[in-house]
N, C-alpha and C positions, 0 to 999 in steps of 0.2 A: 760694378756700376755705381755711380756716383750718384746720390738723390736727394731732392732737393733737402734745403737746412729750412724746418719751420718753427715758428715764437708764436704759441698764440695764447693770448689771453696773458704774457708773463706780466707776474706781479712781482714785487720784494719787497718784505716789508721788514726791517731790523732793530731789533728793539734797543731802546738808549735808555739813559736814565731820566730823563723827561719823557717817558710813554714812547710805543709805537713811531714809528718814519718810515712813510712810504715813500721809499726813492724812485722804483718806476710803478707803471699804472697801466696793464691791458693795452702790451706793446704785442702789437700782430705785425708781423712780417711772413715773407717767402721768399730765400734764395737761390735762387736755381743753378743747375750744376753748371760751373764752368764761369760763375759770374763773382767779379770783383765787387764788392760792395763798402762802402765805408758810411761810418756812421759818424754824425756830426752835430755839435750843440754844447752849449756852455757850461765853463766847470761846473761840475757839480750837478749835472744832469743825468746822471746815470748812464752814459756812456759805458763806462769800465764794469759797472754792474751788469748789463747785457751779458758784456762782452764773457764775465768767469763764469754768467752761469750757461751760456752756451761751451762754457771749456768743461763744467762743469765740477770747476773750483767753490763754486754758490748753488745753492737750490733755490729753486724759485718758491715763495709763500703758495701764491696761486698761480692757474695755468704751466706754462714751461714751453720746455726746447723738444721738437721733434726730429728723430734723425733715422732713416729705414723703419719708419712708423713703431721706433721706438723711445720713450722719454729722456733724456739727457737725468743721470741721478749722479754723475761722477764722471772725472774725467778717463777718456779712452787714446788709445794712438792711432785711432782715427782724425784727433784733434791735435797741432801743434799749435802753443803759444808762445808767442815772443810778447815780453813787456818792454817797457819805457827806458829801465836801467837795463844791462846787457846779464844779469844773474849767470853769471861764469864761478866755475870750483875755481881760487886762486891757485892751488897748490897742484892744478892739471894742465898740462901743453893744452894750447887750442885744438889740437888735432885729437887731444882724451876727452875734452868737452865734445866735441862731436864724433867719437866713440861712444859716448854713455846711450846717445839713441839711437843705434845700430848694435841688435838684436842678430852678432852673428857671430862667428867663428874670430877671434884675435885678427889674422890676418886679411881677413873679409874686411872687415869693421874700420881699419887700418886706411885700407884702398877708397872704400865707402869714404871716410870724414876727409881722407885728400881730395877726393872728388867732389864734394861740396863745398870746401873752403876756397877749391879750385875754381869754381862755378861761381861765388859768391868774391874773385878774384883776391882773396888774402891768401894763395897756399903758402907764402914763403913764410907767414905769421905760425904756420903749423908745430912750430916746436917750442914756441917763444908762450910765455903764461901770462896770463891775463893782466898782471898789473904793468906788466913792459909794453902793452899795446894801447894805440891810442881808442878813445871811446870809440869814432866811426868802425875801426879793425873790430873789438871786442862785440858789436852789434852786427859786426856780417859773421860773428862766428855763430852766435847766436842764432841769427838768422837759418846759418849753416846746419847746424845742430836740427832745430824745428823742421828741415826739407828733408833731414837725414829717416826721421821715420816716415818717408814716403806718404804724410799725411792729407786725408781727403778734404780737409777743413783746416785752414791755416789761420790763424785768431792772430790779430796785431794789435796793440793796443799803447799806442801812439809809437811807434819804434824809435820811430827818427826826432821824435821832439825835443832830445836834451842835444844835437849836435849842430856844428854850426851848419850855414847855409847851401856852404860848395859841397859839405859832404852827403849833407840832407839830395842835394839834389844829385849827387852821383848813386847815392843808395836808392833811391827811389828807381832812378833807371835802370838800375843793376834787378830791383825786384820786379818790376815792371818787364823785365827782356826773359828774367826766368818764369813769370806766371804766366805771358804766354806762349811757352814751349810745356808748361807743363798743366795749364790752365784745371786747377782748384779749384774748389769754392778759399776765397778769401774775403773774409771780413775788419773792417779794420777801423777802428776807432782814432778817430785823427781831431783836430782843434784848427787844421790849417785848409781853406776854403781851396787854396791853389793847386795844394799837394793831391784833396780829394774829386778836384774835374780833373785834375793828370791820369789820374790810374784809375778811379774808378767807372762802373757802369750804371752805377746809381747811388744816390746817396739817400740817406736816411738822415731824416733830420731831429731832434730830438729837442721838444720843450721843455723848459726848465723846471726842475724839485723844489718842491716836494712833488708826487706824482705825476711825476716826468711820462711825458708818452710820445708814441712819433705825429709830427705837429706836421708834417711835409715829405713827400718822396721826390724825387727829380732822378729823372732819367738823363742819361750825358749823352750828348749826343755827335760827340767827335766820334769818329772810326777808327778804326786801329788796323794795322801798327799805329802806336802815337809818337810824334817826338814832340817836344817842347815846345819849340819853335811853333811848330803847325798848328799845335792845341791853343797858343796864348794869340793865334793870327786868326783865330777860326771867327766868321763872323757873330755867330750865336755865344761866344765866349763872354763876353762883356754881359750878355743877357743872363745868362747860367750864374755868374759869379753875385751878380747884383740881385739876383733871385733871393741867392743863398745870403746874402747878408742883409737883405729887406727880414728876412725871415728870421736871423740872429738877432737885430736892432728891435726890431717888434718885441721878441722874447727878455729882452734885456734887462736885467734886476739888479740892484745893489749887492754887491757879492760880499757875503757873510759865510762866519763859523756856522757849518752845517753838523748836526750831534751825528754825523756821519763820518764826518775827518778824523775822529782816531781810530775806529771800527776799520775803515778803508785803509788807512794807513800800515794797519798791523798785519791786513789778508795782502799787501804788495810784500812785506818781506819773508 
């Protein structure tokens, strides 16, 4: 049984060499099972902070993550994440990168990462290594990898943001037709207002750092199946979109060196 994912009261506070920064500030949410979620708000908002200490990459100072009424203190394979760059072993076929999260026998394991590279439509990339593929290919492997532990929680934290447009919008569909056949909780941290009325069932919106907290929730209110097409025809679309950037504009600040960028910096590689 799947239940729900709850933040309450999360706090982080990181300490720099100018005192204390509080990056977020008694951010409450509740995900419920089966629900796409994506979180949203300007660099440097603590988006990607939520995000590791729900993977449980970060601890939270105060409050935290609930998960089976139990606190989130470390990461589990309960949780798969996917980051920004596609973090592939160079010197493993794509099809041993997604062997490394299947927990079975050689030959199991084998058939398993064909099946998801299959699913994620790169199998013929399966024997080819990570520097001969192109970015989009090496993010569906990833991708591949992350579904490969059957995870109940799938953390995205901005996947598709370093590719171009045609592939952004092929992978999105591509993750979009597998989450609901296989309907997770997904949570996902994105910067793109389009990307997040596409797939999501709600967004979170998140005011800007120093104690960043959620400033707005919207619910989306397209039905699903979704395709593209329909979603960007839909007449409540133009109201949804222009919500979410009243909401960005309003928050809007001078974007400065935050004593966060090399702290952050160092916990992505």
């Amino acid at each position: 049984m799947i239940h729900p994912l709850e933040l309450t009261g999360l706090t982080k506070v990181f300490a720099t060499p100018s005192g204390p920064y509080v990056a977020v500030k008694d951010v409450n949410a509740q995900i419920e099972p089966g629900e796409f979620v994506c979180i949203l708000g300007h660099s440097g908002c603590g988006k990607s902070t939520v995000l590791s200490i729900v993977a449980g990459l970060e601890q939270a100072t105060y409050g935290g993550v609930v998960i089976e009424g139990t606190e989130v203190r470390e990461p589990g394979l309960d949780r798969a994440v996917v980051f920004q760059s596609p973090c592939l072993l160079p010197w493993l076929t794509a099809c041993e990168n997604v062997q490394l999260a299947v927990r079975q026998a050689d030959d199991r394991a084998r058939g398993m990462a064909h099946h998801y590279l299959d699913l994620l439509g790169v199998a013929e990339a399966a024997e080819q290594h990570p520097p001969a593929l192109s970015l989009g290919t090496q993010q569906c492997v990833s991708l591949a990898r992350a579904l490969a532990l059957d995870p109940k929680f799938l953390l995205l934290d901005e996947p598709f943001a370093q590719l171009d447009s045609l592939t952004r919008f092929d992978l999105q569909d591509v993750l979009l037709s597998i989450w609901e056949e296989m309907r997770q909780i997904v949570v996902m941290v994105t910067h793109d207002i389009d990307e997040a009325l596409y797939l999501a069932d709600r967004l979170i919106l998140m005011t800007d750092g120093p104690q960043a907290t959620v400033g707005d929730v919207l619910r989306v209110p397209f039905p699903r199946p979704r395709l593209r097409a329909a979603v960007l025809e839909h007449p409540q679309y133009d109201a949804c979109y222009q919500r979410v950037l009243d909401f960005l504009e309003h928050h809007a600040r001078q974007l400065r060196p935050s004593p966060l960028d090399p702290i952050l910096e160092r916990s992505r590689q």
